[in-house]
C-alpha positions as CSV (number, residue, x, y, z in Angstrom):
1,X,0.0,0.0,0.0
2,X,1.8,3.0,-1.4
3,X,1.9,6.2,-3.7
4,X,-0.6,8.1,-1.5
5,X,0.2,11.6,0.7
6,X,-2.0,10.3,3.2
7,X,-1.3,7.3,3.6
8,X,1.7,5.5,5.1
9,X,3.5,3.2,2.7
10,X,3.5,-0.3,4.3
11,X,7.0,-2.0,2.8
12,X,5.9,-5.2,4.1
13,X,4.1,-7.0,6.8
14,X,4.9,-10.7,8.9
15,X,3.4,-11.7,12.0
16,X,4.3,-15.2,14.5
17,X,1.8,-16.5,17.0
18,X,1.7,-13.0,19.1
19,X,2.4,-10.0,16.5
20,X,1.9,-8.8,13.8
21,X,5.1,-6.8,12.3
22,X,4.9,-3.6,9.9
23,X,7.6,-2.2,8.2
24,X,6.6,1.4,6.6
25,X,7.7,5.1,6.8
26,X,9.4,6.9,9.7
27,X,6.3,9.4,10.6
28,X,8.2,11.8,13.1
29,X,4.7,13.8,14.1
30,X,3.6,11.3,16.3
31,X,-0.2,10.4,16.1
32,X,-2.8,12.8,16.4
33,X,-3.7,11.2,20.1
34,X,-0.7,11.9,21.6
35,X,-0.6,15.8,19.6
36,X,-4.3,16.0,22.0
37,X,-2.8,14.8,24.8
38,X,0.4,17.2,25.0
39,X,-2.2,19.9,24.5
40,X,-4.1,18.5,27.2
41,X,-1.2,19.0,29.5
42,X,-1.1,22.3,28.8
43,X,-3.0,24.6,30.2
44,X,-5.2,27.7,28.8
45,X,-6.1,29.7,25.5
46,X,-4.4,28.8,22.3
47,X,-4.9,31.5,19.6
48,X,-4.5,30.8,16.3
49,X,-4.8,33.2,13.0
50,X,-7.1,31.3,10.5
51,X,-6.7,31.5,6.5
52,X,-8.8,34.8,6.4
53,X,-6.3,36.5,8.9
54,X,-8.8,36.1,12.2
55,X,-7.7,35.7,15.2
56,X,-9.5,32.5,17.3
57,X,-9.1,31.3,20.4
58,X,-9.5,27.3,22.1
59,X,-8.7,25.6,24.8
60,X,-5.3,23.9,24.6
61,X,-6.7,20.4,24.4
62,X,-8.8,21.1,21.7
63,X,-8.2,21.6,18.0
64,X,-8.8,24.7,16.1
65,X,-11.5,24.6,14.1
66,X,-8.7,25.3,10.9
67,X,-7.0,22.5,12.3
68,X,-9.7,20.1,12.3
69,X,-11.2,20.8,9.0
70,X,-7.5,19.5,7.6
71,X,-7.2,16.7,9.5
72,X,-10.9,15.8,8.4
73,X,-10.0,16.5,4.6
74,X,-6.7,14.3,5.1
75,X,-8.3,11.8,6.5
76,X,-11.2,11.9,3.8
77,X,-8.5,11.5,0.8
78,X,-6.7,9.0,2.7
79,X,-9.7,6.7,3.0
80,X,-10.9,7.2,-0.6
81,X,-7.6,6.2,-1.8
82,X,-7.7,3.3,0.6
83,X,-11.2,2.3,-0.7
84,X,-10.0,2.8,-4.7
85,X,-7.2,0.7,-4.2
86,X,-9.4,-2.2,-2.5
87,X,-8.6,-1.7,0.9
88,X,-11.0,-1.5,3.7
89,X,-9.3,-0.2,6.9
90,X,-11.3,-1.5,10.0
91,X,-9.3,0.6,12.9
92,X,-9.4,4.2,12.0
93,X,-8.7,5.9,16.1
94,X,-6.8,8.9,16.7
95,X,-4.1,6.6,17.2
96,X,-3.6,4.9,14.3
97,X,-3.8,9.0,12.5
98,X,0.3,9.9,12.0
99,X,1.2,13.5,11.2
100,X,4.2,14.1,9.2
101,X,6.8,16.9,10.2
102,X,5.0,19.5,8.5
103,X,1.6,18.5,10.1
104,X,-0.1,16.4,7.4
105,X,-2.4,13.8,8.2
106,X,-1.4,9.8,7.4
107,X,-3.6,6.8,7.6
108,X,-1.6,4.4,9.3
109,X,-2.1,0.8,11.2
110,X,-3.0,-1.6,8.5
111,X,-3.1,-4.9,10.8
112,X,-6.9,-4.9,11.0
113,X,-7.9,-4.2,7.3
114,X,-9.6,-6.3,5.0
115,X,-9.2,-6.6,1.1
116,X,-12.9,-5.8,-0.2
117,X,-11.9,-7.3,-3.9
118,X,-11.1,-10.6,-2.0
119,X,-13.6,-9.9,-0.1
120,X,-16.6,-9.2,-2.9
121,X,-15.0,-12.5,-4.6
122,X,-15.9,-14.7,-1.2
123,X,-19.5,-13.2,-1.2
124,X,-19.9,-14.4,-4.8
125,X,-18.7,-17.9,-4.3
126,X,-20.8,-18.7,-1.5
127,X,-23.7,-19.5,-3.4
């Protein structure tokens, strides 16, 4: 699973009798949890200058409404491409949601997805 800007390209994947093993990018943003979390920590106003040049104001653990929008719209073209390529991701959690150094959303976590082709061709065969 590749060739995608939000999406984390997964090299390869093995698991034993305990794990399951990815190997894909180096995301140095952490996930979009922990990026709630260290705001958490912090205390008070946050103010942030949105695309029109106003000046907003949140609480430290919360996103700014800016923020959120591109997060939602990186997530959205993450998915899609998932779905076009015949990927079904089953474990989409803050968690699993990477952000790149320069803040971009990635789909990430692809132990709990399902192939829908292979899946579609199951559903056919069981008549």
């Amino acid at each position: 699973m590749s060739g995608h800007p939000n999406v984390v390209t997964l090299y390869d994947m093995c698991e034993t009798d305990e794990k399951i093993y990815m190997v894909m990018d180096y995301v140095p943003g952490g996930s979009l949890l922990a990026l709630r979390d260290d705001r958490h920590e912090s205390k008070g106003l946050i103010a942030h200058k949105n695309k029109e040049g106003k000046i907003t104001y949140a609480r430290a653990s919360e996103f700014t409404e800016d923020e959120a929008q591109q997060f939602c719209w990186d997530m959205c073209r993450g998915l899609v491409h998932c779905r076009n390529s015949g990927v079904s991701l089953c474990d989409v959690q803050p968690k699993n949601l990477l952000l790149d150094a320069r803040g971009v959303l990635l789909l990430s976590d692809f132990g709990l997805s399902a192939n829908v082709n292979q899946f579609k061709y199951d559903k056919e065969n069981e008549s």
